[in-house]
C-alpha positions in Angstrom: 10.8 1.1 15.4 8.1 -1.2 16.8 9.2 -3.4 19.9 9.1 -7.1 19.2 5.6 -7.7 21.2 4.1 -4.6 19.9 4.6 -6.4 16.4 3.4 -9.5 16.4 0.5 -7.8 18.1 -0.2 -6.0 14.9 0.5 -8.7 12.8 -1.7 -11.0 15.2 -4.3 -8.5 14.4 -4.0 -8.5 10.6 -4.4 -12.2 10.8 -7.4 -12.3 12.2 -8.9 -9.3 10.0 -8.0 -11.3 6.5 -9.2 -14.7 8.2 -12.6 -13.2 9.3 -13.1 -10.3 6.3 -9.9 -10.0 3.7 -8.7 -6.7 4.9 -7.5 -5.2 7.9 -6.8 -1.2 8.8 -4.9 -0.9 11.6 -3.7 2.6 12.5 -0.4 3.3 14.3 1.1 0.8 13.0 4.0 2.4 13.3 5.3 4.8 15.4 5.1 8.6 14.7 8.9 9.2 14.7 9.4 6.1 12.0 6.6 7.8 9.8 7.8 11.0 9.9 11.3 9.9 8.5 9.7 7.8 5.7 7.9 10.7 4.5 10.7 12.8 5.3 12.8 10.2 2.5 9.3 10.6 -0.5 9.4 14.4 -0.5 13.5 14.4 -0.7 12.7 12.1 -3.8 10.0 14.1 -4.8 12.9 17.5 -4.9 15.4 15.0 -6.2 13.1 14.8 -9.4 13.2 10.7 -8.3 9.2 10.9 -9.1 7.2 9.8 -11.8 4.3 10.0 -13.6 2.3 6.9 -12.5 0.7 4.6 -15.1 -1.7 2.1 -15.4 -1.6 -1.7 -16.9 0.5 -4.4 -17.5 4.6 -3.3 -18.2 4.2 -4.2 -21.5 1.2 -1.8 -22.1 1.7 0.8 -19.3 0.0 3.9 -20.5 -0.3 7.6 -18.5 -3.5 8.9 -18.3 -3.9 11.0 -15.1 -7.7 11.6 -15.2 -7.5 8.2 -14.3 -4.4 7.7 -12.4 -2.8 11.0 -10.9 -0.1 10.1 -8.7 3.5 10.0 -9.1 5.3 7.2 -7.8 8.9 5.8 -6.5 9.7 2.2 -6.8 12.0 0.9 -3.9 15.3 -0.6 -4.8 16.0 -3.7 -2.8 19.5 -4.2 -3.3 20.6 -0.9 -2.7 18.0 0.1 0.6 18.8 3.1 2.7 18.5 2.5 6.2 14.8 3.7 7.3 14.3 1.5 4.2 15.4 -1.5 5.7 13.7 -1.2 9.1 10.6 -1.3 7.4 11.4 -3.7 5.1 12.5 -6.0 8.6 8.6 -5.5 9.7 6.9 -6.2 6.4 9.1 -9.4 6.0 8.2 -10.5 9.5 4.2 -9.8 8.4 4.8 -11.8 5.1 6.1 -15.0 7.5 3.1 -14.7 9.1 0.5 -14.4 6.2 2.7 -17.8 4.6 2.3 -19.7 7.9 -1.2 -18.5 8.1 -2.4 -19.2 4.9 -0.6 -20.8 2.6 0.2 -18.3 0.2 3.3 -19.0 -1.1 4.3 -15.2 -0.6 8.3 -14.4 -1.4 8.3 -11.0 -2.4 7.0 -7.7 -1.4 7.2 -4.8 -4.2 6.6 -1.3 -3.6 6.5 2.5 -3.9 6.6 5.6 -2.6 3.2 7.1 -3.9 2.2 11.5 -3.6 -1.1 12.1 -4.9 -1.0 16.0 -5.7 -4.2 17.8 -4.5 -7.0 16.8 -6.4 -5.3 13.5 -8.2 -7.4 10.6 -8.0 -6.7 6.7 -8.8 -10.6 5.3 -9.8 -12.0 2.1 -9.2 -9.1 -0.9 -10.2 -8.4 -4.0 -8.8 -4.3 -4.8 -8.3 -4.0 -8.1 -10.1 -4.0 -8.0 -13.3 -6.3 -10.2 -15.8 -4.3 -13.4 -16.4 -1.6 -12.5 -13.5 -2.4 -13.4 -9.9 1.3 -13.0 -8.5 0.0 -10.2 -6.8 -1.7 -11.5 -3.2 -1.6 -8.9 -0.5 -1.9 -5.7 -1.1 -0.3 -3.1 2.0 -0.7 0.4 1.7 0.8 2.4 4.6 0.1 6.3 4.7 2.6 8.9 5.3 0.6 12.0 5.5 1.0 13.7 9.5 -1.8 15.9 11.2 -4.8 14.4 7.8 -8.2 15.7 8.6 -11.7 14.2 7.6 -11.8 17.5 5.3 -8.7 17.0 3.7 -10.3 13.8 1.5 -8.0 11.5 -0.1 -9.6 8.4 1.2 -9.2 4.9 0.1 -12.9 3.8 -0.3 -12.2 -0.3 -0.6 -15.3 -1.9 -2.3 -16.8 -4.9 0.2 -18.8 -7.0 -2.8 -16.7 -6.9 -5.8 -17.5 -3.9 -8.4 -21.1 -3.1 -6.2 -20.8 0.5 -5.8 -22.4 -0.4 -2.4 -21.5 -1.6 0.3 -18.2 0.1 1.0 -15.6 1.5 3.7 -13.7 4.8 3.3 -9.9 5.3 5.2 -8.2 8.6 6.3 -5.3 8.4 4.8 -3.8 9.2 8.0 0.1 9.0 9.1 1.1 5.3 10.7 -2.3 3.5 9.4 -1.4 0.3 7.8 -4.0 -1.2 5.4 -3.9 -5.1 4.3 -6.0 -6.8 2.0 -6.6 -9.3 -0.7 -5.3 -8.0 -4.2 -7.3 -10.1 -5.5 -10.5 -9.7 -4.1 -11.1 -5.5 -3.2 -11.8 -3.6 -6.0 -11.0 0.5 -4.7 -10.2 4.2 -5.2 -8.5 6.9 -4.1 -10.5 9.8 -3.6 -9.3 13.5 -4.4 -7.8 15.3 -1.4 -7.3 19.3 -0.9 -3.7 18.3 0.5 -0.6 16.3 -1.0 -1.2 12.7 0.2 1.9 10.9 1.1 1.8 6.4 0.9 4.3 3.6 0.7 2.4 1.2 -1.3 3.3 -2.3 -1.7 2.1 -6.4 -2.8 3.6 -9.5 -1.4 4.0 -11.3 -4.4 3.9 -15.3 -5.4 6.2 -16.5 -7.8 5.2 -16.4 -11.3 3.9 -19.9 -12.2 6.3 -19.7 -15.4 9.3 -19.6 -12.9 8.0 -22.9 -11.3 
């Protein structure tokens, strides 16, 4: 795991990304060992048969359709965390402190998944709130995938201006690169790769303004 001061130099980083831009991508975020045991834990889901078939929309109107969405997905259970599970849950809740103090957000919650993109699955152009739902506010995806070349694809292309198809900035889905942005703001895609592509994808959540 990360020392203390290595961290909050991270975190310190992020910060200033999101204050100056709304995104950050900061690679080694972890350390290579810590990586290599979290994908270690999504392909031993993967055998388990713990995956499924990824959809898209709301709960209530989730539907599969894998020319738009291809990857198969693990939601993280909370109450019942296995121990690589809970260190980086210990880091992510020390990064959601941060973004409160920083900005206000109201953040209590982070949600998330184990994600494998088989080769050649794709997730197009979405934004992660949903119309009429803003709990949703940061948006962290940190990749799994050990040794990823330019030539493998499977980049996150994160759209800078809304839904303009221009300007934009593609990331290697390399192993120990955290990326943090505004859910509510970045519109992007994940581009086909030749290889399996590995992610722990998650959103610090606000409370749901029926709960207040």
């Amino acid at each position: 795991m990360l020392s203390p001061i290595e961290l909050n130099r991270h975190i310190d980083g992020i910060i200033e990304a999101i204050a100056s831009q709304g995104y950050a991508v900061i690679p080694e975020f972890f350390p290579a060992e810590f990586i290599a045991a979290l994908q270690q834990e999504a392909l031993s889901l993967q055998e388990a048969g713990k995956l499924q078939r990824a959809s898209i929309g709301k709960a209530e109107q989730n539907q599969l359709n894998t020319r738009i969405r291809g990857d198969l997905i693990h939601w993280l259970d909370h109450t019942h965390p296995s121990a690589i599970q809970q260190e980086f849950a210990i880091s992510m809740e020390t990064l959601r402190e941060s973004l409160n103090q920083h900005f206000y957000l109201g953040l209590f919650e982070l949600e998330n998944h184990f994600a494998i993109y088989p080769p050649g699955a794709v997730y197009h152009k979405h934004l992660d709130q949903f119309r009429g739902n803003e709990e949703r506010q940061i948006s962290c995806i940190l990749y799994l995938n050990d040794q990823w070349q330019e030539e493998d694809g499977g980049q996150l292309r994160l759209y800078l201006d809304g839904t303009e198809a221009h300007p934009y900035i593609d990331v290697l889905p390399q192993g120990g690169t955290l990326v943090v942005f505004l859910s509510g703001k970045f519109w992007h895609e994940v581009l086909p790769a030749t290889r399996p592509r590995t992610s722990l994808t998650g959103w610090f959540r606000k409370r749901s303004s029926e709960l207040r």
